[in-house]
C-alpha positions as CSV (number, residue, x, y, z in Angstrom):
1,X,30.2,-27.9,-11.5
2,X,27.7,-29.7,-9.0
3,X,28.5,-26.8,-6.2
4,X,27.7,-24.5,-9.2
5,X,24.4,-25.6,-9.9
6,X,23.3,-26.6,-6.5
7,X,23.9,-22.3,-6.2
8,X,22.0,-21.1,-9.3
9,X,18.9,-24.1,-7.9
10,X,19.0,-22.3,-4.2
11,X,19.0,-19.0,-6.0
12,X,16.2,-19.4,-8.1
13,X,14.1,-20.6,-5.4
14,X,14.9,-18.0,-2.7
15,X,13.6,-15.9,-5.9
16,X,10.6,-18.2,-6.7
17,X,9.8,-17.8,-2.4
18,X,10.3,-14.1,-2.2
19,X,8.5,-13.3,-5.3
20,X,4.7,-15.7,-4.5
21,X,5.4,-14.7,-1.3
22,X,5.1,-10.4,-2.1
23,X,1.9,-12.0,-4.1
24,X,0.2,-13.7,-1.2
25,X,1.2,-10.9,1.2
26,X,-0.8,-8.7,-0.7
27,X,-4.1,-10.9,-1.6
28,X,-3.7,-11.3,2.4
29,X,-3.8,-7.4,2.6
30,X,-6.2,-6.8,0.0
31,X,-8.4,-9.6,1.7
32,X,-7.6,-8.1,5.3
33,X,-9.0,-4.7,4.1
34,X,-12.5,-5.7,2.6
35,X,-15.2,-4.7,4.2
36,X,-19.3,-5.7,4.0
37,X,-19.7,-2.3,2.7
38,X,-17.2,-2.9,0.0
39,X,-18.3,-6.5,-1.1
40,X,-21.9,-4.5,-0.9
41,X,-20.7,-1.7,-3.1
42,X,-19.6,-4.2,-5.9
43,X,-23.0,-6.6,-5.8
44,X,-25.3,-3.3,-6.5
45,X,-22.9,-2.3,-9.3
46,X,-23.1,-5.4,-11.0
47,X,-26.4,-6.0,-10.1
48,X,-27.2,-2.9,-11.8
49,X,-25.3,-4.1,-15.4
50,X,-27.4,-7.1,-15.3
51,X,-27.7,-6.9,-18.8
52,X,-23.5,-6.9,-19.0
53,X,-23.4,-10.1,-17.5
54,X,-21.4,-13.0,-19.3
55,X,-20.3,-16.2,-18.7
56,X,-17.1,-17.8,-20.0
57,X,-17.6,-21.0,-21.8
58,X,-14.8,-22.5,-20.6
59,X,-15.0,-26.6,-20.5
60,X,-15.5,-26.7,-16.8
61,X,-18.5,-24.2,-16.5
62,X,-20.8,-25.7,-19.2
63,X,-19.9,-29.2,-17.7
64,X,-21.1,-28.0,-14.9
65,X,-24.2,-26.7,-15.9
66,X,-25.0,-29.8,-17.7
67,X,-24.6,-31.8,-14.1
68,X,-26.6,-30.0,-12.1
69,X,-29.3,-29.7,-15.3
70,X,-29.4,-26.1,-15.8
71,X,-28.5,-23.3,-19.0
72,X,-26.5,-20.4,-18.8
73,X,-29.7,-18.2,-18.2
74,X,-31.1,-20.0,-15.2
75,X,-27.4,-19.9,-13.4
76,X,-27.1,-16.0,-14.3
77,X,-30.9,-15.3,-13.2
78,X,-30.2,-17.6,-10.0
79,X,-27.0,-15.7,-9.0
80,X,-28.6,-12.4,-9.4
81,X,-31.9,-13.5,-7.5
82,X,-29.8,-15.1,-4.5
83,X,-26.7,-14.1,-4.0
84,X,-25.5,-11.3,-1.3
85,X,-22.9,-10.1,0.6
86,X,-22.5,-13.2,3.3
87,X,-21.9,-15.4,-0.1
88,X,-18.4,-13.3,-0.2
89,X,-15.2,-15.4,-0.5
90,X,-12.4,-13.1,-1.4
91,X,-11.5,-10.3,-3.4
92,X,-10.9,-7.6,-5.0
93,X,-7.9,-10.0,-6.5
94,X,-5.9,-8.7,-9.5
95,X,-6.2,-10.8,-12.3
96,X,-3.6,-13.6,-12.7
97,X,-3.8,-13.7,-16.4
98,X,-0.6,-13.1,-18.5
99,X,-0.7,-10.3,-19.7
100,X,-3.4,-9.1,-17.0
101,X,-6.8,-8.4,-18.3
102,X,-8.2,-5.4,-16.6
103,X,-10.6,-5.6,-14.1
104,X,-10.6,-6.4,-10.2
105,X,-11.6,-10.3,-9.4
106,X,-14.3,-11.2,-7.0
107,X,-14.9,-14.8,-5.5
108,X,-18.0,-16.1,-4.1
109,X,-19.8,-19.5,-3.1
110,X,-23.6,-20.2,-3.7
111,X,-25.7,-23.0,-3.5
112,X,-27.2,-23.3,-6.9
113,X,-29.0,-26.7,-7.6
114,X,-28.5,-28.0,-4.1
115,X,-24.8,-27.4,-5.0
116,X,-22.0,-25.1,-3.6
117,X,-21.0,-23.1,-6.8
118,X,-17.7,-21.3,-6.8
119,X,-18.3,-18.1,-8.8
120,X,-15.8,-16.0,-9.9
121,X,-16.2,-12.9,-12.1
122,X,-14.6,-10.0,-13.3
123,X,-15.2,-6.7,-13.2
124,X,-14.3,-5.0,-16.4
125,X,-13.6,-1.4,-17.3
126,X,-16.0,-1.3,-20.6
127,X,-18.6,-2.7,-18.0
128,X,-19.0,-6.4,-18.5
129,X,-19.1,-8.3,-15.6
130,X,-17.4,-11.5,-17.2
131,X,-18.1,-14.7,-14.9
132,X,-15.3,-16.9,-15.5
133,X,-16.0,-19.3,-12.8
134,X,-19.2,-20.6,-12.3
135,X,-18.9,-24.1,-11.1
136,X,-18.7,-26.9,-8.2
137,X,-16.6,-26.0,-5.8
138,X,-14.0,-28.3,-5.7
139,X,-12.1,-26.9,-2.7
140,X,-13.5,-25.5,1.1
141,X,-14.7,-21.9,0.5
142,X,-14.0,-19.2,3.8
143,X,-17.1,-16.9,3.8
144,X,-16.2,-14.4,6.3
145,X,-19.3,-12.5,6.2
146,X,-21.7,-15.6,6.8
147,X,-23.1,-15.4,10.0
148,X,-22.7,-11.9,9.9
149,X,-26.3,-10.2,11.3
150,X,-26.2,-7.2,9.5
151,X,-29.0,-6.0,7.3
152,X,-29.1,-6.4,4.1
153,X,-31.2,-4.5,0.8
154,X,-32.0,-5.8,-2.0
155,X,-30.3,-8.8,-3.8
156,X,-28.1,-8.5,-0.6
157,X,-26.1,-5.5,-1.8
């Protein structure tokens, strides 16, 4: 019986490795194959549906707003006043939601209140641009773009 179960345990793991690991093989991929002109492309289309923007009101957002002393409409107006292409983290990302709610994921970093902000948002098919992350950033951010010299228009797009 041991022997039996020690085989369904190994089997469901090789399953649990080979199935995260087809997951991060494409967020590598996906990651590999951005481009500045992409992560561009993306910050003038949601700069352009300002009025689309939305943050979620999850816990951990409007805690963080209240830290670093600040409403909903000065972190939107700030992160579409300052942020550009060299503030790019990762993404497009599908959305790890179950079921999956349409809409590639974008991740960013920017100082907002003398504080590095993950940002995270979504953007949807009906045109919302849904931030669901706005907040401290709790782990090291790559920004692969950073020191990057290349010009930039406006809002960085």
């Amino acid at each position: 019986m041991q022997e039996l179960m020690k085989l369904v345990v190994q089997e469901h793991f090789l399953y649990f490795l080979r199935y995260n690991y087809a997951r991060i093989k494409i967020v590598w991929m996906v990651d590999v194959l951005t481009d500045i002109n992409n992560v561009k492309n993306i910050l003038k289309t949601i700069f352009n549906r300002r009025d689309k923007w939305q943050l979620s009101h999850r816990r951990k957002n409007l805690i963080a707003l209240a830290e670093m002393g600040i409403d909903e409409k000065i972190a939107l107006d700030t992160v579409y006043q300052d942020l550009t292409y060299r503030d790019y983290s990762s993404g497009p990302l599908p959305d790890d939601h179950h079921p999956p709610i349409p809409g590639e994921v974008w991740i960013f970093g920017l100082n907002i209140s003398d504080e590095l902000c993950y940002l995270k948002f979504q953007d949807r098919p009906n045109g919302v641009v849904m931030w669901t992350s706005l907040h401290q950033a709790e782990y090291p951010l790559e920004f692969p773009f950073k020191n990057n010299e290349e010009g930039s228009g406006s809002n960085g797009a």
